[in-house]
C-alpha positions as CSV (number, residue, x, y, z in Angstrom):
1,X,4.8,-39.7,-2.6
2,X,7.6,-40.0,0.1
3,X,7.2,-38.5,3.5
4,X,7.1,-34.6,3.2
5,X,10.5,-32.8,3.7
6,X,11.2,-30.6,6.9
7,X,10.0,-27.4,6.8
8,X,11.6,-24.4,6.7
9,X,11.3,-20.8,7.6
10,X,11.4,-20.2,3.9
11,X,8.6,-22.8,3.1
12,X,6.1,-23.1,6.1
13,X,3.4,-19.8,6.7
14,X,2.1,-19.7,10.1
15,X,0.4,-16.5,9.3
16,X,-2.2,-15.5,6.7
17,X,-1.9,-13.3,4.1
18,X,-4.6,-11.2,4.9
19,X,-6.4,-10.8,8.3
20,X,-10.1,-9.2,8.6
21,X,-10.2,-6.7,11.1
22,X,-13.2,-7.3,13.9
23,X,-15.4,-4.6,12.7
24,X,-15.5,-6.7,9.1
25,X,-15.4,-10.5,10.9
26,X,-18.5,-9.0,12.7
27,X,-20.4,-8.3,9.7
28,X,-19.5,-11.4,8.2
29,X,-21.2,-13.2,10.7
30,X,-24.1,-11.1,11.0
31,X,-24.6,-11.8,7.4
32,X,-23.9,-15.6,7.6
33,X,-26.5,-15.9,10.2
34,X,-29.3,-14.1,8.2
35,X,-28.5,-17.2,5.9
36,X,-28.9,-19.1,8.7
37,X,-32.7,-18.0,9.8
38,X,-34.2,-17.5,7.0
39,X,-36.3,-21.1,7.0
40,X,-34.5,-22.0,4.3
41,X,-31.5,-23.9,5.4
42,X,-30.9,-26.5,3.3
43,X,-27.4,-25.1,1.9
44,X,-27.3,-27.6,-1.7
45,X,-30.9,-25.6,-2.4
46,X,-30.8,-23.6,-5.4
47,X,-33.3,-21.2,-3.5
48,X,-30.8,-21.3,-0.6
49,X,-27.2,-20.3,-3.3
50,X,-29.1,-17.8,-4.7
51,X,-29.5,-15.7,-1.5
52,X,-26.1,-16.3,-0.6
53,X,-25.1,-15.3,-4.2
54,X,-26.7,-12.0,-3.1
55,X,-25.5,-11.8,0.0
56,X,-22.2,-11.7,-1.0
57,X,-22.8,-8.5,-2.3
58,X,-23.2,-7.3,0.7
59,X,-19.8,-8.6,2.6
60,X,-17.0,-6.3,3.7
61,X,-16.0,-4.2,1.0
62,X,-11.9,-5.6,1.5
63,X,-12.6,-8.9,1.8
64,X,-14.6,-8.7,-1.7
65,X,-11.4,-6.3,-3.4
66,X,-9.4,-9.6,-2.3
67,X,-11.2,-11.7,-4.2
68,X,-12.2,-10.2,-7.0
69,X,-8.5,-9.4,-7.8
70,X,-7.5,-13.2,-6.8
71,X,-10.1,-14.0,-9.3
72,X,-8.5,-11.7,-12.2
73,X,-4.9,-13.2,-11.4
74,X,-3.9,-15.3,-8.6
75,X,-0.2,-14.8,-8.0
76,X,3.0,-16.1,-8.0
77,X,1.4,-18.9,-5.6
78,X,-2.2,-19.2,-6.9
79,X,-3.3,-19.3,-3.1
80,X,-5.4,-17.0,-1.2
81,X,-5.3,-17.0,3.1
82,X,-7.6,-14.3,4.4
83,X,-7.4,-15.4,8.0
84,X,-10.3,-14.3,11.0
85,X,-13.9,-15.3,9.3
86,X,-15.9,-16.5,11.5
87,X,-16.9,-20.2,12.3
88,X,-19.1,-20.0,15.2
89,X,-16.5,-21.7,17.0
90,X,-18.1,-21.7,19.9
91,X,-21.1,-23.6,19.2
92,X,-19.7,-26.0,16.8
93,X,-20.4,-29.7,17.4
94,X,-17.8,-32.4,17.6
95,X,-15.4,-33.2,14.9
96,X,-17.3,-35.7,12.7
97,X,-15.9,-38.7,12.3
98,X,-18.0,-40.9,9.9
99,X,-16.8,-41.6,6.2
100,X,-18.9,-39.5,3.2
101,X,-19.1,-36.4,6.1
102,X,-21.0,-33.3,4.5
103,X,-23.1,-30.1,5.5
104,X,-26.2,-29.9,4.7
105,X,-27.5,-27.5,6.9
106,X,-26.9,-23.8,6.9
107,X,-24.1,-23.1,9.1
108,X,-22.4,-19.8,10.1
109,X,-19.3,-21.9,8.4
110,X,-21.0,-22.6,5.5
111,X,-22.6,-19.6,4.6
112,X,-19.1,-18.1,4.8
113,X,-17.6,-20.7,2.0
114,X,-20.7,-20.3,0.0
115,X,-20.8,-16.2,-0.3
116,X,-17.2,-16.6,-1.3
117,X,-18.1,-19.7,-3.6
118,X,-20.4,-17.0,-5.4
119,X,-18.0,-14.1,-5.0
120,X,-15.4,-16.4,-7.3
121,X,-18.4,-18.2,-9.7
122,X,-21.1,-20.4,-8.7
123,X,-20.6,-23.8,-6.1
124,X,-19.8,-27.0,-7.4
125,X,-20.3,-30.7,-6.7
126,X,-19.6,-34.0,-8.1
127,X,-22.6,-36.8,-7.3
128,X,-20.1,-39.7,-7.4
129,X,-18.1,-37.8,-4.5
130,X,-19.6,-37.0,-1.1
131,X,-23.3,-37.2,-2.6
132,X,-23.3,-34.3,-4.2
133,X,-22.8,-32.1,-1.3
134,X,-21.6,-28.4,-2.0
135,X,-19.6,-28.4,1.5
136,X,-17.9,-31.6,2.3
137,X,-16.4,-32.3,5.6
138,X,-12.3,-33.0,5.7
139,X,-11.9,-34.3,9.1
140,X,-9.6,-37.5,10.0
141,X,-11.5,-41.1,10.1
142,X,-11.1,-43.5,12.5
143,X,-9.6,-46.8,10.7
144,X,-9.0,-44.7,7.3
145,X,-5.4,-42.9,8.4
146,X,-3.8,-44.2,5.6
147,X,-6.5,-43.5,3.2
148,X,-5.3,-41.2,0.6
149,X,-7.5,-38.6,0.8
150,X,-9.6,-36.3,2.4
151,X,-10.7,-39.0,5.3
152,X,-6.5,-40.1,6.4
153,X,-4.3,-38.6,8.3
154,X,-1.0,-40.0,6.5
155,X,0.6,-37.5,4.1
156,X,-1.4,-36.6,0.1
157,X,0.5,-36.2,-2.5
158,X,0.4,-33.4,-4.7
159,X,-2.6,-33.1,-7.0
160,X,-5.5,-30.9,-9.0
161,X,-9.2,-31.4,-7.6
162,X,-10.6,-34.4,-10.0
163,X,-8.6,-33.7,-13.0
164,X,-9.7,-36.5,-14.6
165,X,-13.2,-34.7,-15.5
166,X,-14.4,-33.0,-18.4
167,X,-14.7,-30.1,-16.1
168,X,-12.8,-29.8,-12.9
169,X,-13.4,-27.1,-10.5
170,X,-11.8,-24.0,-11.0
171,X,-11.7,-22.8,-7.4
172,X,-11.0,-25.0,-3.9
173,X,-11.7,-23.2,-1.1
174,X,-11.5,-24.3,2.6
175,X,-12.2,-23.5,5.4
176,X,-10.8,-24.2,8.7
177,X,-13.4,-24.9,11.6
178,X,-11.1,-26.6,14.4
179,X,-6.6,-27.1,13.8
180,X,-5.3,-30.5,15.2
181,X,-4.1,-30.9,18.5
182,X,-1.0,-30.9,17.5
183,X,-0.9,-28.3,15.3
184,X,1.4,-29.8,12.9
185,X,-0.8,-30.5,9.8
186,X,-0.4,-29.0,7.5
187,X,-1.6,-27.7,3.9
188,X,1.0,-28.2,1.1
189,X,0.7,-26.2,-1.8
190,X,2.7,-25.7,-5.0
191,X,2.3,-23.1,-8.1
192,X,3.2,-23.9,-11.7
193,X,4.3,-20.1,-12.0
194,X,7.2,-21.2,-9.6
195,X,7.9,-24.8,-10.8
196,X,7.8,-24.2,-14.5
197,X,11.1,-22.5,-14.8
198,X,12.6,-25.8,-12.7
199,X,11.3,-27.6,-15.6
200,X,13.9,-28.9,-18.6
201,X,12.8,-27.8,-21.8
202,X,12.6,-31.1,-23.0
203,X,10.3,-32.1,-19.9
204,X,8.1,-29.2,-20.0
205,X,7.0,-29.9,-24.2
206,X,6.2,-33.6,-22.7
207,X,4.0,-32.6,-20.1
208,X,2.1,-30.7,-23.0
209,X,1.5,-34.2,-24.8
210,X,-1.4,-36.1,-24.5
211,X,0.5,-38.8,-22.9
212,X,-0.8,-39.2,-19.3
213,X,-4.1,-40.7,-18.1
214,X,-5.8,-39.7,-15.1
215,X,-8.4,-41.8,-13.5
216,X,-10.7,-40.7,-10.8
217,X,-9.6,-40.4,-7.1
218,X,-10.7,-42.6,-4.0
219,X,-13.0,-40.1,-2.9
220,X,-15.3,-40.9,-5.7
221,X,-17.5,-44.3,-5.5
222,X,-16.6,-47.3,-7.6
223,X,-19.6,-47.1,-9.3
224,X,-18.7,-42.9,-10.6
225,X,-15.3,-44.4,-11.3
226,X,-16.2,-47.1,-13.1
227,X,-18.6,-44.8,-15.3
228,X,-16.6,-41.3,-15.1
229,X,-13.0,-42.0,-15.7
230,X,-13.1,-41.8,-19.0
231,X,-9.5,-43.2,-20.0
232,X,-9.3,-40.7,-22.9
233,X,-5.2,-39.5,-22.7
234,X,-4.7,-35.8,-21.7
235,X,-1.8,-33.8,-21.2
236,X,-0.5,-32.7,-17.8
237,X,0.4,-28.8,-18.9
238,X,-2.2,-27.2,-21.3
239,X,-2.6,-23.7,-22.3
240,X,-0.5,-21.1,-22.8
241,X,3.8,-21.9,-23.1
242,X,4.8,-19.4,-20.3
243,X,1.6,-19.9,-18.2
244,X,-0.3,-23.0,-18.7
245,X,-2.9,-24.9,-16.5
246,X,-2.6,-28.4,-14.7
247,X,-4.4,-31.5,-14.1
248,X,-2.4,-33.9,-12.7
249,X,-2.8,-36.0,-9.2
250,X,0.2,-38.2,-8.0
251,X,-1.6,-40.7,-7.1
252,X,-3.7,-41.7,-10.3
253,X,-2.3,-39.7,-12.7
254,X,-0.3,-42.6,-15.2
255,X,2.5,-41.3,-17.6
256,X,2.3,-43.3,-20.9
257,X,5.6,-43.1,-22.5
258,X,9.0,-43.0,-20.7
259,X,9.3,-39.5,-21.6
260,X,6.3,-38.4,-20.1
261,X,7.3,-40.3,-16.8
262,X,10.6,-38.5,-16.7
263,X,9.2,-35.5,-17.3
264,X,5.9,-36.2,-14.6
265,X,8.7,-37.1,-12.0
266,X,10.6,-34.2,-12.9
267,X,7.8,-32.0,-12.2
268,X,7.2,-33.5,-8.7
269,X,10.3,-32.5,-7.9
270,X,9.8,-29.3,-8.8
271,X,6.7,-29.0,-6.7
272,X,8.8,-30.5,-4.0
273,X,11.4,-27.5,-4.4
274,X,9.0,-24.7,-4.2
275,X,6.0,-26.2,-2.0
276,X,5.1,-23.8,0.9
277,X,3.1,-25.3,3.9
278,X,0.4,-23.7,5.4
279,X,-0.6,-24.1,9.0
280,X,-4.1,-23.4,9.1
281,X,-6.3,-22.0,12.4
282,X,-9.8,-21.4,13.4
283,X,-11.3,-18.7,11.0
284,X,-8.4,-19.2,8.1
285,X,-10.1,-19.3,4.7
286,X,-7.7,-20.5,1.7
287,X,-8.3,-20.0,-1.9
288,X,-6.8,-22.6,-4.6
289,X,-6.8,-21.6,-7.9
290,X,-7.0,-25.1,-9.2
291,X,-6.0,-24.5,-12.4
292,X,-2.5,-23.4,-11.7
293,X,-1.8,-25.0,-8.2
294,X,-1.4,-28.5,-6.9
295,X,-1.8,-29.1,-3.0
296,X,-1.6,-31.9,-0.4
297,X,-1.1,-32.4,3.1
298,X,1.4,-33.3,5.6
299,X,1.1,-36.0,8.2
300,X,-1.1,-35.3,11.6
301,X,-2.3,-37.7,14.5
302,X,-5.9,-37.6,15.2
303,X,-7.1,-38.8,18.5
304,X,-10.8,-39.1,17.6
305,X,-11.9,-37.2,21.0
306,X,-14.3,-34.6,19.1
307,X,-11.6,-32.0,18.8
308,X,-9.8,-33.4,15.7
309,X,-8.5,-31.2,12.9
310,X,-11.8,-30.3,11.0
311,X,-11.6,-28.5,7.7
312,X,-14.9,-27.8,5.0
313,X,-14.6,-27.3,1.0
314,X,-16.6,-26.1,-1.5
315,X,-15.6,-26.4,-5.4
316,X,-16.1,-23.2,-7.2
317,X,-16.6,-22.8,-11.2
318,X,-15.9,-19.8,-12.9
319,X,-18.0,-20.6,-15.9
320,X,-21.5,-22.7,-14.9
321,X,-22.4,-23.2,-18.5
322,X,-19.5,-24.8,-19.6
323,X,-21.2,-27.9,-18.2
324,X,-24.7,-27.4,-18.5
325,X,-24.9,-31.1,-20.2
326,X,-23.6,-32.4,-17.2
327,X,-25.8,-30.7,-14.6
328,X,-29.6,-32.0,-14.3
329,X,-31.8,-29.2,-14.2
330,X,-29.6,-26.7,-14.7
331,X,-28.2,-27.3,-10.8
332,X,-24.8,-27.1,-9.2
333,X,-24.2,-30.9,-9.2
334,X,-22.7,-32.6,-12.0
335,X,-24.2,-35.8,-12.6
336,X,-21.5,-37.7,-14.7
């Protein structure tokens, strides 16, 4: 994908769309760190999801009306930004800055994506990408800046979370533990409820044919993307005409027919047109709907001192069953 346009004021939020008052950050982080002390810390333990499955019960009663309606519809934008959870910044260690960066351990941070992980579905992982881990590290690494994904620092094109599985993640969520020192990365998102009606007719029935193959990203290991990809043709729009669902990725997503490129190119354009940039800060927790919204990122510069841009992610289902035959043991990992 070409370098990302200039922003606008139209296009770039600096500001969230929701902001918890103190009194609710403060219980969210009371509640976080009763996940945290509990000797049992080991956050991809079922033992450990299920108390923060109940816990989120017990979260601020707005920030759990914002969710539970994003959940029922996500907007125009299919993006969520509740802005002032807490992170703990102040005890937080240095930026990582090794390749395959997760959390294992119960954080403040992570107890915070988890709760919401459960507030949305149940947590998600993919073994082939990051081990496994239900919250996965997106931090800059050195000697990977071009690297397109979540280790580089150069722009990512548009794209769905691992579209090219039987079942991709319904919900991304991040959550932003340090900004860059620059403060100019950004989060680019764009919502087929916006781009659709930039679509030609013509362009929009081809990206409803099973005419485009999408093959694994390079955050997944040769060896799951060797086994996973699964070359089987699927369509880029599925679903209903006026409101359909997307799996596509920029980068690996192939059009088969000179129709369906036209119409895949078209549709980048599109996402182009109404993408809105989101500068992320300390405490800022965004909500993809995955289904309906692509996202990427713009360019930053890293200066691997410790304090580089450090964001974590959990993948969210809204239905676990679907792939039971995927998950040993009836656990949040999917195995192929």
């Amino acid at each position: 994908m070409p370098e990302t346009t200039p922003d606008t004021a139209q296009n770039t939020v600096l500001a969230t769309d929701r902001e918890l008052d103190p009194a609710d950050a403060a219980a969210c982080e009371r509640l976080a760190r009763t996940l945290c002390t509990r000797g049992h810390d080991q956050v991809d333990s079922l033992e450990w999801v299920a108390q923060a499955r109940d816990a989120w019960e017990e979260l601020p009663l707005r920030l759990r009306l914002e969710v539970r309606r994003f959940r029922r519809h996500s907007g125009p934008n299919g993006t969520l930004v509740i802005g002032g959870l807490p992170v703990d910044q102040a005890a937080l260690p240095t930026t990582p800055t090794v390749p395959g960066s997760v959390q294992r351990q119960a954080t403040i941070a992570a107890a915070v994506l988890t709760m919401v992980a459960c507030g949305l579905g149940e947590p998600l992982a993919y073994l082939g990408e990051k081990t496994g881990a239900l919250v996965q590290d997106v931090v800059p690494v050195p000697g990977q800046e071009t690297f397109h994904g979540n280790a580089g620092s150069a722009p990512l094109s548009f794209h769905t979370e691992n579209g090219f599985h039987p079942h991709p993640p319904d919900y991304v969520i991040f959550l932003c533990l340090r900004a860059d020192h620059d403060q100019i990365a950004g989060m680019r998102i764009a919502g087929i409820r916006q781009t659709l009606p930039l679509l030609t007719p013509a362009n929009r029935q081809a990206l409803f044919a099973s005419e485009f193959i999408t093959t694994p990203p390079p955050s997944f290991s040769p060896d799951a993307a060797a086994t996973e990809s699964g070359v089987k043709p699927r369509p880029v729009l599925w679903g209903a005409a006026e409101d359909p669902d997307i799996r596509m990725a920029q980068l690996v997503t192939r059009p088969l027919t000179p129709q369906a490129a036209a119409a895949l190119t078209e549709f980048g354009r599109a996402c182009e047109a109404t993408a809105r940039t989101l500068r992320l800060t300390p405490g800022d927790l965004v909500v993809i709907d995955n289904r309906v919204t692509v996202h990427g990122r713009t360019a930053f510069h890293p200066r691997y001192d410790g304090a580089d841009r450090w964001l974590q992610r959990t993948y969210v289902t809204a239905d676990l069953r679907r792939s039971r035959d995927h998950r040993p043991h009836d656990g949040h990992i999917l195995a192929r």
